[in-house]
Structures are given as structure tokens and as C-alpha cells.
C-alpha positions as CSV (number, residue, x, y, z in Angstrom):
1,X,-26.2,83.8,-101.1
2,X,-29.5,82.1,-101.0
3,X,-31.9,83.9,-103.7
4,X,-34.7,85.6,-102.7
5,X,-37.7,85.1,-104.1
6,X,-41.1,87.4,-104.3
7,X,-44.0,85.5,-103.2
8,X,-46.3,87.2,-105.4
9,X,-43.8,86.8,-108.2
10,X,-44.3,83.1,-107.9
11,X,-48.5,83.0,-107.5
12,X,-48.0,84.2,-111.8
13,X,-49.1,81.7,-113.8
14,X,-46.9,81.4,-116.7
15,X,-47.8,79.7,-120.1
16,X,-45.8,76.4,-120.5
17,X,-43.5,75.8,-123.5
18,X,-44.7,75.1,-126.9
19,X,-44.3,72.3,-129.2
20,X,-42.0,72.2,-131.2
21,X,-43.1,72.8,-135.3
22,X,-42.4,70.2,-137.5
23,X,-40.2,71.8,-139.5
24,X,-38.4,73.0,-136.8
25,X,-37.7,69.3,-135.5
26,X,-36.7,68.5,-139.1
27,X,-34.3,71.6,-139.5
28,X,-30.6,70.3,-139.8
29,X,-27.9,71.2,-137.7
30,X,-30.0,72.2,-134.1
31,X,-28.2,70.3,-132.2
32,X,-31.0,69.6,-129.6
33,X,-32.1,73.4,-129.9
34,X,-35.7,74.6,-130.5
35,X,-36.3,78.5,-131.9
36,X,-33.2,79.4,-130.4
37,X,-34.1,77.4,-126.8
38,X,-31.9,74.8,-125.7
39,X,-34.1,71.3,-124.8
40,X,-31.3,69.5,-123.0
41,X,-28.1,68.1,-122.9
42,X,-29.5,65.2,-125.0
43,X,-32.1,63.9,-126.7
44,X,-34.0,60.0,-127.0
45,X,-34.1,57.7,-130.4
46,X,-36.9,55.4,-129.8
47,X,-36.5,51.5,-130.5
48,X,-38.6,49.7,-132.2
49,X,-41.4,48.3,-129.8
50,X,-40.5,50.6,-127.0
51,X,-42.1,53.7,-125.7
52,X,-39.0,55.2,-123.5
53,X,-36.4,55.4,-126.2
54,X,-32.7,55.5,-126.4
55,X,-30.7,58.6,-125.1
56,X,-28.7,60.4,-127.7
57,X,-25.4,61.9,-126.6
58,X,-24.6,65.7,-127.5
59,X,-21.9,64.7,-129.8
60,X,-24.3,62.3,-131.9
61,X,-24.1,62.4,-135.5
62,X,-27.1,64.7,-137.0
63,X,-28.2,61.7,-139.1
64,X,-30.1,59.8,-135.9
65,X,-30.8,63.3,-134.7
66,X,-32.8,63.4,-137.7
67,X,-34.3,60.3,-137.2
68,X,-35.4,61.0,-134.0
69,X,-37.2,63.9,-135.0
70,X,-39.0,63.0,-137.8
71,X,-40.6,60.2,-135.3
72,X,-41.6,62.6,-133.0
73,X,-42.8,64.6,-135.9
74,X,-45.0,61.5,-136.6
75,X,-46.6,61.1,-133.7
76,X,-47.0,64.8,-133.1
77,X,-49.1,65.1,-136.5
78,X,-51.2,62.2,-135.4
79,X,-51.9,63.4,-132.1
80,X,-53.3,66.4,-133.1
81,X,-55.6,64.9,-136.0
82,X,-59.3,64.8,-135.0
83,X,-60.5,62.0,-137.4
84,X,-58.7,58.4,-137.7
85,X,-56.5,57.7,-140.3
86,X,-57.8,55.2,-143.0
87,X,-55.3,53.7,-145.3
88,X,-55.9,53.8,-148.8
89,X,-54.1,51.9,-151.4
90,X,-54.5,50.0,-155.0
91,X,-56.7,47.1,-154.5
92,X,-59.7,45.0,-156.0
93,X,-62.7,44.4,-154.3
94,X,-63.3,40.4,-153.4
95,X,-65.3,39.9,-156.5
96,X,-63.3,41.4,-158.6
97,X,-61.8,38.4,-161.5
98,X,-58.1,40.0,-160.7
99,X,-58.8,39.5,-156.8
100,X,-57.0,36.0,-155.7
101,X,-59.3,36.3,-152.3
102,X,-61.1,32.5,-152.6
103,X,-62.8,31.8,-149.5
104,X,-66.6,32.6,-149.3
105,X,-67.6,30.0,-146.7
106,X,-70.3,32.7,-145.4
107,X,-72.0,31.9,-148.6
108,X,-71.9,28.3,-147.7
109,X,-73.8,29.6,-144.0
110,X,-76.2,31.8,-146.0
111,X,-77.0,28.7,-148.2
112,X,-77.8,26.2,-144.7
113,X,-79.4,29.5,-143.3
114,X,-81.8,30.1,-146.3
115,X,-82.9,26.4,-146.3
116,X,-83.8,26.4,-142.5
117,X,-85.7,29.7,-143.5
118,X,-87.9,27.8,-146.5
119,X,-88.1,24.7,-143.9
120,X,-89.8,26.9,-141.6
121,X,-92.4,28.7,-143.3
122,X,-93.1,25.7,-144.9
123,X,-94.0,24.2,-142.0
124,X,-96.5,27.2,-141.0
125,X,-98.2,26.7,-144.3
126,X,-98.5,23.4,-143.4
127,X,-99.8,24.2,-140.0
128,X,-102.1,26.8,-141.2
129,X,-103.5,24.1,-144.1
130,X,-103.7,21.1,-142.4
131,X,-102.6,21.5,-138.6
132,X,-99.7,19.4,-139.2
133,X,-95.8,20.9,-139.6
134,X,-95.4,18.3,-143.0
135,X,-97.7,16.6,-145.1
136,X,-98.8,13.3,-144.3
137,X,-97.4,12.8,-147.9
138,X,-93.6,13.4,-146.8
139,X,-93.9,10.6,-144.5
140,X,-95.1,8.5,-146.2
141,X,-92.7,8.9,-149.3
142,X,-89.8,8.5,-147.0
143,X,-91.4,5.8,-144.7
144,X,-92.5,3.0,-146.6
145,X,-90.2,0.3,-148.7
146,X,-87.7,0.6,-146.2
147,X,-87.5,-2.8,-145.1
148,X,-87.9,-4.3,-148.7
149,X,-85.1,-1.7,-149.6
150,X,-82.8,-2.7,-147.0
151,X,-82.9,-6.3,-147.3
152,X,-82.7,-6.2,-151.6
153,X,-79.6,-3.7,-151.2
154,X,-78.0,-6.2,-149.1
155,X,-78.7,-9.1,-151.4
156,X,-77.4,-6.9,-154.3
157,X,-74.0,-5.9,-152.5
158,X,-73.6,-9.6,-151.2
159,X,-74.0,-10.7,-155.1
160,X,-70.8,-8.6,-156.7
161,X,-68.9,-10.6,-154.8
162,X,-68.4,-13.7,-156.8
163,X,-66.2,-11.7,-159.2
164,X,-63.5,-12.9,-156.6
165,X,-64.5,-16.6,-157.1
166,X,-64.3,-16.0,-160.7
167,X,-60.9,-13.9,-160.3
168,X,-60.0,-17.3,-158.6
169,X,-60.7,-19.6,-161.0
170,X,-59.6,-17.4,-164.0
171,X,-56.1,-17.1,-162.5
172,X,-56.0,-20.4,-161.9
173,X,-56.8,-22.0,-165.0
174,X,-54.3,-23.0,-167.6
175,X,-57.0,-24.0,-170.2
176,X,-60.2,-22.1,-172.0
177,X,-61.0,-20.3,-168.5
178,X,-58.0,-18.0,-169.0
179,X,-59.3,-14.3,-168.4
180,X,-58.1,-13.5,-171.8
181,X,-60.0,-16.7,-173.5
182,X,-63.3,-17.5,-172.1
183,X,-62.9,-15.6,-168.5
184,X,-63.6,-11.8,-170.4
185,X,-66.8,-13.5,-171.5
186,X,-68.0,-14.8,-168.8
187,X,-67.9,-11.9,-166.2
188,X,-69.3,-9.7,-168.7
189,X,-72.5,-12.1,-169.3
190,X,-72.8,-12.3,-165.5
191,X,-72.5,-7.9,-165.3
192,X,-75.2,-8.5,-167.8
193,X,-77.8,-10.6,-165.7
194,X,-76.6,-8.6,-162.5
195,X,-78.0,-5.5,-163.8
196,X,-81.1,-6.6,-165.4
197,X,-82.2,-8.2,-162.6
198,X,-82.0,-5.2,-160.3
199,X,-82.6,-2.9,-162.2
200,X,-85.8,-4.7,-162.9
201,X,-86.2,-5.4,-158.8
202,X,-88.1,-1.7,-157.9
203,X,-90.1,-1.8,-160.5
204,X,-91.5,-5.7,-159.7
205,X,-92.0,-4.5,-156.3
206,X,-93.4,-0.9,-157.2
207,X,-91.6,1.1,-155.0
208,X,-91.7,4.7,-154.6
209,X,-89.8,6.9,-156.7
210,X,-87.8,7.6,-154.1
211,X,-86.7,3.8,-152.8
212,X,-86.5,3.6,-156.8
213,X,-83.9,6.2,-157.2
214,X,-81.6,5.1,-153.9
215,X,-81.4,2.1,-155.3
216,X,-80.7,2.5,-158.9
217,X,-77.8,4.7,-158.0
218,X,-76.6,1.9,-155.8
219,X,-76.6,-0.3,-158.4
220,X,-75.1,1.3,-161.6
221,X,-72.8,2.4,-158.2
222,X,-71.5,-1.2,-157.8
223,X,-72.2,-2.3,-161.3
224,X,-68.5,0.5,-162.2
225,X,-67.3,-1.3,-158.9
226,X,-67.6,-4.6,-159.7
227,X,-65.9,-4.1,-163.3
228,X,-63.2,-2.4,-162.5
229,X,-62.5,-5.4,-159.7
230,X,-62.9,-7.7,-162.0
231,X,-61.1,-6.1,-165.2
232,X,-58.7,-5.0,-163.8
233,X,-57.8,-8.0,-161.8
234,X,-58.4,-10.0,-164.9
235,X,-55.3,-8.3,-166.3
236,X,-53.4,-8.5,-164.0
237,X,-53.8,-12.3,-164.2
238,X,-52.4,-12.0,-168.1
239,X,-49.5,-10.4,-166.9
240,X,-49.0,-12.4,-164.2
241,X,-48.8,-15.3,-166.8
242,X,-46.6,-13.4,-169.1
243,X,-44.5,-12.8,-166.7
244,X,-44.1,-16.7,-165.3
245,X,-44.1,-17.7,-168.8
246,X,-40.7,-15.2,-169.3
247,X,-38.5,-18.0,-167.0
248,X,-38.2,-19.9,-170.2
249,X,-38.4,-18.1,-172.5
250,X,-37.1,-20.9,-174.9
251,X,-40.0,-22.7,-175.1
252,X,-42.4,-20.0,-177.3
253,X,-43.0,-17.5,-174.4
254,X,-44.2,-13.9,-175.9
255,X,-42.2,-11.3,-176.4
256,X,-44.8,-9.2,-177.6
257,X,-43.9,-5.1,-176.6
258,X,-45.4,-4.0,-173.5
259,X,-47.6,-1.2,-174.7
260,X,-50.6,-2.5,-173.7
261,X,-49.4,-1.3,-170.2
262,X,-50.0,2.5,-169.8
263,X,-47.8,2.8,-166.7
264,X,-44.6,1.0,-167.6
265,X,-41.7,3.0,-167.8
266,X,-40.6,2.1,-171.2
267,X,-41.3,0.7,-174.3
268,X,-39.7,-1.9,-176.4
269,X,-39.0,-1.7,-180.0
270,X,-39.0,-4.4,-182.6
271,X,-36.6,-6.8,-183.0
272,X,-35.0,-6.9,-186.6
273,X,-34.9,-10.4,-188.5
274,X,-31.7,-9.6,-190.2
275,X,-28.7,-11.5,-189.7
276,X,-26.1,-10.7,-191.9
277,X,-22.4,-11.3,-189.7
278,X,-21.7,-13.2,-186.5
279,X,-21.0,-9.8,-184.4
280,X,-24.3,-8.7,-185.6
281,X,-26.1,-11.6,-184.6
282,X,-23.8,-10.9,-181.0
283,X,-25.5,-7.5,-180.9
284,X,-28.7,-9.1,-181.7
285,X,-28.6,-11.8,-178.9
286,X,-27.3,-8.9,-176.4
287,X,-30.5,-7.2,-177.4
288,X,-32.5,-9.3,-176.9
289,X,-31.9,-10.0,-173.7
290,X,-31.7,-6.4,-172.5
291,X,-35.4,-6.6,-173.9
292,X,-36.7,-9.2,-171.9
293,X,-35.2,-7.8,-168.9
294,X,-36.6,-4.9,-169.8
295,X,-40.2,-6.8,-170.3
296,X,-39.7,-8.8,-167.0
297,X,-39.3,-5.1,-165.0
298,X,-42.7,-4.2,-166.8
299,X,-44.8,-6.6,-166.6
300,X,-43.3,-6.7,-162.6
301,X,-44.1,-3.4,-162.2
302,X,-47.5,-3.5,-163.4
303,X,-48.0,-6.4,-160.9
304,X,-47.0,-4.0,-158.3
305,X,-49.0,-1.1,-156.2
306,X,-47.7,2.2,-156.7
307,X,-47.1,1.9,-153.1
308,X,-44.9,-1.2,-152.7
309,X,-46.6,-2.9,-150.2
310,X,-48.9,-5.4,-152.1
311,X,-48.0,-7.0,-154.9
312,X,-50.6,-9.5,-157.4
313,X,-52.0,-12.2,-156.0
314,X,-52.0,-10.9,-152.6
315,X,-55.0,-8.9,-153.2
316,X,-57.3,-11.6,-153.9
317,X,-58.5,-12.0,-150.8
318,X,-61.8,-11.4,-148.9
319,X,-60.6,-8.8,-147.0
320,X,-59.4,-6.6,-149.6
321,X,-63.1,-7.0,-151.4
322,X,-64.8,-6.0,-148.7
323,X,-62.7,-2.9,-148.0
324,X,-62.9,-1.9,-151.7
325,X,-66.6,-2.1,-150.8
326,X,-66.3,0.6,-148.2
327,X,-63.6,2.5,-150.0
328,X,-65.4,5.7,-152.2
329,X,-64.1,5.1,-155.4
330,X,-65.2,3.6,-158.8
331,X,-61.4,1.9,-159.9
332,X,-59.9,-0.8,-158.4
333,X,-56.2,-0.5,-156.8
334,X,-54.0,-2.8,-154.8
335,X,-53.8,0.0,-152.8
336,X,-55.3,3.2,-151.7
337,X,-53.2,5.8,-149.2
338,X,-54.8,5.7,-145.6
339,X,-55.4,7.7,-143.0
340,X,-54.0,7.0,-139.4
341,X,-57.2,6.5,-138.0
342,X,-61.4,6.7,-137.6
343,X,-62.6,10.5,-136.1
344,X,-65.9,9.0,-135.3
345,X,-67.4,12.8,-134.0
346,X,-66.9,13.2,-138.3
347,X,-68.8,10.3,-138.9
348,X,-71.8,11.1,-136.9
349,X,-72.1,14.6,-138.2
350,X,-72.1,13.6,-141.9
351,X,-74.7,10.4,-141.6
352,X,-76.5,13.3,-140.3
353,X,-76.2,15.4,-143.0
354,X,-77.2,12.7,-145.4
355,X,-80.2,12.4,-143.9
356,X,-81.0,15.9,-143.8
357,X,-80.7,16.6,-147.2
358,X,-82.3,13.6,-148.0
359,X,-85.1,14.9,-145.8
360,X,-84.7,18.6,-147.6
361,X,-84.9,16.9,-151.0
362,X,-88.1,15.7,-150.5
363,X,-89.8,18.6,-148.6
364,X,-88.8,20.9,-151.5
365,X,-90.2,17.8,-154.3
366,X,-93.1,17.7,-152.5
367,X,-93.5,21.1,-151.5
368,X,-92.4,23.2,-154.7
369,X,-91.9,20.7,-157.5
370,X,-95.2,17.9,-157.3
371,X,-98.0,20.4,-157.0
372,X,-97.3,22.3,-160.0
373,X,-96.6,18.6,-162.0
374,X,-99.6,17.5,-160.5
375,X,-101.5,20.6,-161.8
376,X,-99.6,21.2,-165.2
377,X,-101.3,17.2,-165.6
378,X,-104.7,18.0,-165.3
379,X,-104.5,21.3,-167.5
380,X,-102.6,19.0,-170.0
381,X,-105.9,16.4,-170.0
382,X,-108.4,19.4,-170.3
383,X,-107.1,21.0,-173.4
384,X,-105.9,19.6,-177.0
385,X,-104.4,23.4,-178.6
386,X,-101.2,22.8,-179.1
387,X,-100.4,26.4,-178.1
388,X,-102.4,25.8,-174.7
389,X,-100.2,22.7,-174.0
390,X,-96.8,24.7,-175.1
391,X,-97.9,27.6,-172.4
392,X,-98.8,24.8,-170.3
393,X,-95.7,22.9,-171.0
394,X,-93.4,26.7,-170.5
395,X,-95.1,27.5,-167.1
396,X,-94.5,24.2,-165.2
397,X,-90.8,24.6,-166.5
398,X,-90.3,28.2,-165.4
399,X,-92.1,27.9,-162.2
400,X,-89.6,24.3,-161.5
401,X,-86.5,26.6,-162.1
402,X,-85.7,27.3,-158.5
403,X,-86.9,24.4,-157.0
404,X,-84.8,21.8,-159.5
405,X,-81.7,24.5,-158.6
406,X,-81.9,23.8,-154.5
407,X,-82.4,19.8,-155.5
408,X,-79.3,20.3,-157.6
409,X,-77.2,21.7,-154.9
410,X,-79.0,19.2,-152.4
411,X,-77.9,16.3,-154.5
412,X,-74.3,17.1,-155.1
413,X,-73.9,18.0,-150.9
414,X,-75.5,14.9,-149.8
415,X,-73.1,12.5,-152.4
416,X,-69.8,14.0,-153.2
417,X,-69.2,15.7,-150.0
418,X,-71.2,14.0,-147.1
419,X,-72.3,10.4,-147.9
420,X,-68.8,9.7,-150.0
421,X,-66.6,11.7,-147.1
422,X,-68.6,9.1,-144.3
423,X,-67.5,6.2,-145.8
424,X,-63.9,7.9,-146.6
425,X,-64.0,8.2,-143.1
426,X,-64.9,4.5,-142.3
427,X,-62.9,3.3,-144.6
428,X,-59.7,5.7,-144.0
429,X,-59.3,6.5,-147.4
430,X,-57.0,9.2,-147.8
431,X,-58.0,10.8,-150.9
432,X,-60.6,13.3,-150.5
433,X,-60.6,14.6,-154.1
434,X,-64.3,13.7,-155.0
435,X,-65.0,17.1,-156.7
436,X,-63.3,19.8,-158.0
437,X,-64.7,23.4,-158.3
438,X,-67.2,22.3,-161.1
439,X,-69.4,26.0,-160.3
440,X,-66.6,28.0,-161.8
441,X,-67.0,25.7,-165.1
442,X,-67.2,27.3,-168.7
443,X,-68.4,24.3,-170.6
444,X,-69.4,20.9,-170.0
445,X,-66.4,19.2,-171.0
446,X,-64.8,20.6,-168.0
447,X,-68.1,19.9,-165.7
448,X,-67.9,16.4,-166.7
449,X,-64.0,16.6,-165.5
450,X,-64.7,18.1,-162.0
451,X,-68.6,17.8,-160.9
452,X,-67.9,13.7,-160.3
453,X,-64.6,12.6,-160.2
454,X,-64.6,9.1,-159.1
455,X,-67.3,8.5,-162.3
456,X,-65.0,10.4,-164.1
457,X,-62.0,8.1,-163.4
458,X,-64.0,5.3,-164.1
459,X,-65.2,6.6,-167.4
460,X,-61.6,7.7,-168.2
461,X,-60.2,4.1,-167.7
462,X,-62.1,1.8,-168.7
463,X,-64.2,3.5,-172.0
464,X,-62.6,6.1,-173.1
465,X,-59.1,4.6,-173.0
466,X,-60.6,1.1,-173.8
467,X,-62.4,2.0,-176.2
468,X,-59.2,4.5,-177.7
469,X,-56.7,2.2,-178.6
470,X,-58.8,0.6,-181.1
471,X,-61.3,3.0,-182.8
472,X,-59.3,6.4,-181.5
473,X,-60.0,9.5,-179.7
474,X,-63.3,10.5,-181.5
475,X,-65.3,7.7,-181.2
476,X,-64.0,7.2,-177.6
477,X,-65.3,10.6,-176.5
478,X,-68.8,9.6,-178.3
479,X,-68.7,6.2,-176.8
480,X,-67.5,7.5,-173.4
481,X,-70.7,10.5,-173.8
482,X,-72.9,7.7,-174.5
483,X,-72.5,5.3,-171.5
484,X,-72.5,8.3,-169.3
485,X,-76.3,8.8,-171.0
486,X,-77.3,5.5,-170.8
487,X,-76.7,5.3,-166.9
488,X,-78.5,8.9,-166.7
489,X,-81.8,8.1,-168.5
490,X,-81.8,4.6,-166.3
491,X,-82.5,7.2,-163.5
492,X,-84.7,9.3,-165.3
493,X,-87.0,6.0,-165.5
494,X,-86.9,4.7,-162.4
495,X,-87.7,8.8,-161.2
496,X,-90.8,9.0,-163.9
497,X,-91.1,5.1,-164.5
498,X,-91.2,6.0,-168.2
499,X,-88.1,5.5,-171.1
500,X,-88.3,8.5,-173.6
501,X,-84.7,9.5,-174.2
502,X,-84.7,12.9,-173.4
503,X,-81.8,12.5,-171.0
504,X,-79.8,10.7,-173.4
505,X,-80.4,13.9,-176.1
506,X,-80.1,16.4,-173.7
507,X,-76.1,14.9,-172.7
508,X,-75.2,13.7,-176.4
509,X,-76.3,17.5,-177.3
510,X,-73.5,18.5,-175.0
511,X,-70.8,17.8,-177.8
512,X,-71.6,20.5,-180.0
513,X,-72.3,23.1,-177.2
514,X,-69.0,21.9,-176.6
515,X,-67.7,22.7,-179.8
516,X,-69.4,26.0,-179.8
517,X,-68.2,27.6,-176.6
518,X,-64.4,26.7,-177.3
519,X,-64.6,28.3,-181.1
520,X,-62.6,31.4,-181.2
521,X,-65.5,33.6,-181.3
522,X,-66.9,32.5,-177.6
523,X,-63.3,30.6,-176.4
524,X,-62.3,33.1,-173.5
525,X,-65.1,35.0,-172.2
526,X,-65.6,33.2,-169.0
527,X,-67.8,35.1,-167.7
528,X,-70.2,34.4,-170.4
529,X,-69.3,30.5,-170.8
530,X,-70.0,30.1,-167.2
531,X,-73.6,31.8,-167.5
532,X,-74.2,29.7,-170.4
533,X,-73.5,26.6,-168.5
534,X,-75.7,27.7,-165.4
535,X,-78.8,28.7,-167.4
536,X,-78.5,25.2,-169.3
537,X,-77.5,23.9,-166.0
538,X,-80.5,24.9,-164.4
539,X,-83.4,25.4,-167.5
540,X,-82.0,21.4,-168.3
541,X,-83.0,20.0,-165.1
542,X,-86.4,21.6,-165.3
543,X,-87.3,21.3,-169.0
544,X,-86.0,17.6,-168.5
545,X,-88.4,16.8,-165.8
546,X,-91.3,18.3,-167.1
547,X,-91.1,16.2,-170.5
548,X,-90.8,12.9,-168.4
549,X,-93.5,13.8,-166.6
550,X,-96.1,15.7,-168.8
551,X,-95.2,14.5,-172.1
């Protein structure tokens, strides 16, 4: 019989069931019941990723009964929280030395950002002064030499090239023009008179500082290219010849060890004199020969690119000079690993780049850096204390701190990453390592590894290990210190047109800062060996200009 059912029985509003507690859900053994209330003849395990879940059959074992309520558990807490949940665990903040977070590109932004900023107040100044955005001085600076600058750059980069006549001729010869004989000489008289005469060139013509300084960098540039093309090449001549003169051995060839050949696999020993029974002079003869196959594989291998693909003379062409030319690097190879091909887009963007930090560097030197020169020169002239001149002398420095910092930075963007990576670009050359992270240095020793690495290379090949294997390691790190003075305070005199040797201190007194900073009282604390290399970093530039300048 159908139920009856009271109308006004029905119009009661009820309350609707609770949730269930959480300890409820987790109690074992219920089965699908809640406080004594049945919820059904099963229940749902929810997969991962999926909102409906999986029915659970009455006879499931209480194990994924449990599972399934502790997730609803979950999600029942967090449902009823009223704030979000934040996640706390053990971590280090980004600049924390533990932290191994490295990327802080936005700094990189901030940097571009802050320049624009300076750029345009600058210009208001400007506008307000003189009703022109930049002095009539910029201009100028950057307009005039240009042609003369052009055309002497090309005559200079044309010259280098008759080290491949010479290579030529040296390889050729059977007589005194042997590279070994008379050919060494010869090349290094001609690097001689190359580099007097342009380096002499600006300063005939009396070009700006500027034209001055873009082209003495060109030139002690290709000066390192040129002898490492040559030198290098010139060796591989005398191996070439010891390796031809091997075929016949019999007629007086050398069997000299090959350890003038860094990159051979092995090294021969010396052959005893002895001959004291017929099987030892068996042994003997065996050995010998083993050795000069041994000194043929050498001496081929050396001839050899690491590559495989070219092998000595092939190189000596026209065609590999020029692209050595284009190629950003300081030592000579037969080969150099490629890329597949030209992304022009990257070409355009970093010729750009050069010339606008070209054009940054000299709004800052004019801005920020010549005035307070210009007036530190005419306080200079209007005392004669000593004490006025050192307070003089202090001022222009500490004033030139900031400004020599942003020419710093300037300089290092606009050769080791833009003007190098465009002609890596034209060129296709591969390797891109032109720097390393030289800012996170603790002494110079290791700035002088990472800051310029194609110098460095050069340096490391042909001084220091030149100069090693006959006055040792000492005296090649001296020697090596030295050349790399020499080449900076030719700079300093084309910037200040005068020769004082403050540069050339200033570097050689790197050795025993050296020495200091890796003594075991100071060796570790990086964070104080890196502040130490920044404050002499920076204070070096400025205290360097201002005695070229003032004193």
C-alpha cells in the first residue's frame, strides 16, 4: 500500500547531514559507516589526476578504505581553511654563498636601464646649458680622423700579410733561409719595424685620443696575430723537414727526442751506446726502429689539426690568412670548429652595440671624467704646497671612481662580448669562450686567467711556455707579467700621449698582491679577496689616470 504522506510533514525543513570529522574518516574498521550512519553500499578512491574517483566495493580491504579517507580528509581541511597555504621549507636565499641559483640577467637589464637613465639627464643638462642634447665636443671627438683612420687601419691589416710570403720562402729553402737559421730572424726584425712604424702613425698624424686608442689596440691586436701565424707556422716547417729527412734516415737525419712538441703522445728515451753481445745489439737495432716509428707518428701528428681535416702545408694559402684575419683569436690553428652557418639578425644587433658603447664611453669621458681633469689641471698650475697638490691629486681620483667603473664595464661589453662575438659570427667560429666569470675573481692571477682569454692564450703559448723551457717557471711568469705591461702602458700613452710607467708598476705590483692574498692567513676568505680585487680594481683605473694626466 502506497504510503501516505502529510503535506505539512513535508513543508519541514530539515538540517542536511554533516561532515564527516576527520577522525571519524580515519577510524579503522567503519566499513563505509559514519557515527553509526551508513553512507552507502560503497565508497570512491580517487586516481591520480582525476576528480570522480574509483568505486570501492563493500568487501574492499580496509587498507584503500583508509586511503580514501585520509584524501578526503585532505581536502576537507583545506576547504575549510580561510587563509592560503604557504609552503615553508629549508632554503637559502639567492645571495646566499650556499645558494647554487646563478642567473641574474635582471641585473644585466638594470645595468642597460641605469645607462639610458644617466644618457638622459645628461642630455637635459645639456639642453638646459647649451640648448643642444650633447656637447659639440662629443661630436667632434668621435667625428673627425675617421677617414685617415680608416684608410691607415687598412694599410696596417694589408701589411701582416707578407708573413705568408715569408712562410713561403722559409719552407722552401734548403739553405741559410731555413726558419730555424736565418728565417726566426728575419720575421722578428720585420714585427720590429711593423710596430714602430704604427705605433708611431697616430702620433705623426696627431689624432685624437680616441682614433689613438682604436688603433693602438688594433695594432698590438694583429702584432699577437701575426706571430703566432708566423711562429707557429715556422715550426711546423722544422718538423715538416724532420719528418722528410726521417725517409733516410741513413744519411745523418736527427733522431733527437721529440720533446720540444708539447702535444705528442709520447716521448722517446735515449738510446744507450753500449754494445756488449750480438743479441744485445738485436735489441738495440729493434729499438731503434720502434723509436723512429715512434718519432715519424710525432712529428706527423704535430703536422696535423686536431681535427683531421688539414694537414701542413695545406694551410699556407691565402684563404686561410684571411680567415684567420676574421677569426677572434690571438693563436694560430689549422683549424678552428665552425658553425653551420651566418645568423645575420646577430650580426646587426652587436655592430650596434659596439657603437653604442663606443658612443656611451665617450659621453661618460666627456661628461664625468674630462671636466674634473680639466679642473684638477688648473688648480695643479695655481698652487706649489705639496699638501694642496696631494688633496688636489686625492679629489680628482675619488670623484673619477664611478665614472672609470661604468668605462670599465663599457670596455669589457663592447670587446669580449659584442665586437669579438660579431666577427665570431662572420667568421663562424665556434668557440665562444672569450671570457670567463673574471667578477667573481679573488686575485689577479685568476683575473688575468678569465677577464681576456684569447690574450691569455697567446701569453700562455708563446711567453710563458717559450720563455719556460729555458729560464723556468719563475722568470716566465715575470717575463710573461712584463710583456703584458709593456702592451698596457703603450695604451696609456697613446690615451695621455705621455710615457711615465705607472701602468707598467701598477701590473708588475700585481705579483706580490698575489703572493699576499694566497698566504694562509688571507688564502680562503673569498669574500674578502674579491673586495680586495674590486677596490684595486676600481681605485687602479682612477689613481692610474689621474697621474698620466696631472702628474
Amino acid at each position: 500500500m502506497a504510503r501516505q504522506t502529510d503535506p505539512d510533514t513535508d513543508r519541514i525543513l530539515r538540517p542536511r547531514p554533516t561532515r564527516a570529522r576527520t577522525s571519524d574518516l580515519l577510524l579503522p574498521g567503519t566499513n563505509g559507516h559514519v557515527n553509526g550512519h551508513a553512507t552507502g553500499s560503497f565508497t570512491t578512491l580517487e586516481t591520480s589526476g582525476s576528480r570522480s574517483g574509483t568505486p570501492l566495493p563493500e568487501d574492499a580491504p580496509p587498507s584503500l578504505y583508509s586511503i580514501s579517507s585520509a584524501r578526503k580528509a585532505a581536502r576537507a581541511t583545506a576547504k575549510k581553511r580561510l587563509f592560503h597555504t604557504i609552503k615553508y621549507e629549508p632554503r637559502t636565499s639567492h645571495f646566499d654563498p650556499r645558494s647554487e641559483y646563478r642567473d641574474f640577467r635582471g641585473f644585466f637589464v638594470l645595468f642597460w636601464m641605469s645607462l639610458g637613465i644617466m644618457v638622459v639627464t645628461t642630455a637635459l643638462k645639456n639642453i638646459k646649458e647649451t640648448g643642444y642634447p650633447l656637447r659639440v665636443q662629443v661630436y667632434e671627438l668621435l667625428s673627425r680622423n675617421v677617414v685617415s683612420l680608416a684608410i691607415a687601419d687598412g694599410l696596417m691589416v694589408a701589411s701582416i700579410t707578407a708573413s705568408l710570403p715569408f712562410q713561403q720562402l722559409f719552407r722552401r729553402s734548403t739553405g741559410i733561409l731555413q726558419w730555424r737559421r736565418a728565417g726566426v730572424w728575419i720575421q722578428s726584425l720585420y714585427q720590429l719595424i711593423w710596430l714602430v712604424i704604427w705605433v708611431e702613425w697616430p702620433f705623426y698624424l696627431e689624432w685624437t685620443w680616441t682614433a689613438q686608442v682604436f688603433f693602438a689596440l688594433h695594432t698590438l691586436t694583429f702584432l699577437m696575430k701575426m706571430h703566432s701565424y708566423a711562429f707557429y707556422n715556422g715550426h711546423l716547417s722544422e718538423t715538416e723537414r724532420r719528418l722528410h729527412e726521417l725517409d733516410t734516415p741513413e744519411k745523418g737525419a736527427s733522431m733527437d727526442k721529440a720533446v720540444i712538441y708539447p702535444r705528442s703522445p709520447s716521448r722517446l728515451r735515449e738510446l744507450s751506446s753500449d754494445e756488449s753481445s750480438e743479441e744485445d745489439q738485436e735489441a738495440e737495432a729493434k729499438k731503434k726502429r720502434e723509436a723512429l716509428q715512434e718519432l715519424r707518428i710525432d712529428l706527423a701528428t704535430e703536422l696535423t689539426s686536431p681535427m683531421g681535416n688539414v694537414t701542413f702545408p695545406q694551410n699556407l694559402t691565402l684563404y686561410n690568412f684571411a680567415d684567420y684575419i676574421l677569426c677572434p683569436t690571438l693563436c694560430y690553428e689549422l683549424e678552428y670548429p665552425r658553425t653551420p652557418r651566418i645568423r645575420w639578425p646577430e650580426v646587426l644587433w652587436k655592430t650596434l652595440a659596439v657603437f653604442g658603447c663606443i658612443f656611451l664611453m665617450t659621453v661618460v669621458s666627456e661628461e664625468f671624467i674630462t671636466p674634473i681633469l680639466a679642473d684638477a689641471t688648473i688648480r695643479l698650475k695655481q698652487t706649489s704646497l705639496i699638501s694642496d697638490k696631494a688633496l688636489i691629486l686625492a679629489e680628482s681620483i675619488s670623484l673619477m671612481l664611478f665614472p672609470f667603473m661604468i668605462e670599465f664595464l663599457l670596455t669589457f661589453l663592447v670587446i669580449w662580448e659584442y665586437a669579438l662575438g660579431a666577427f665570431a659570427e662572420l667568421s663562424c667560429f665556434a668557440d665562444r669562450h672569450f671570457y670567463s666569470d673574471w667578477w667573481n675573481c679573488e686575485d689577479w692571477l685568476e683575473f688575468s686567467r678569465t677577464w681576456n682569454i684569447p690574450v691569455y692564450n697567446f701569453l700562455k703559448r708563446h711567453v710563458f711556455f717559450a720563455t719556460r723551457s729555458f729560464a723556468g717557471t719563475q722568470i716566465a711568469m715575470v717575463m710573461t707579467f712584463f710583456i703584458s705591461s709593456l702592451g698596457h702602458e703603450l695604451i696609456m700613452g697613446c690615451i695621455s700621449k705621455k710615457l711615465r710607467g705607472y701602468g707598467m708598476f701598477a701590473m708588475l705590483l700585481q705579483l706580490p698582491i698575489v703572493a699576499i692574498q694566497r698566504s694562509r692567513f688571507v688564502r680562503g676568505r673569498w669574500v674578502l679577496n674579491n673586495a680586495c680585487f674590486w677596490g684595486s680594481m676600481i681605485l687602479g683605473l682612477s689613481a692610474i689616470a689621474s697621474l698620466y694626466v696631472l702628474v
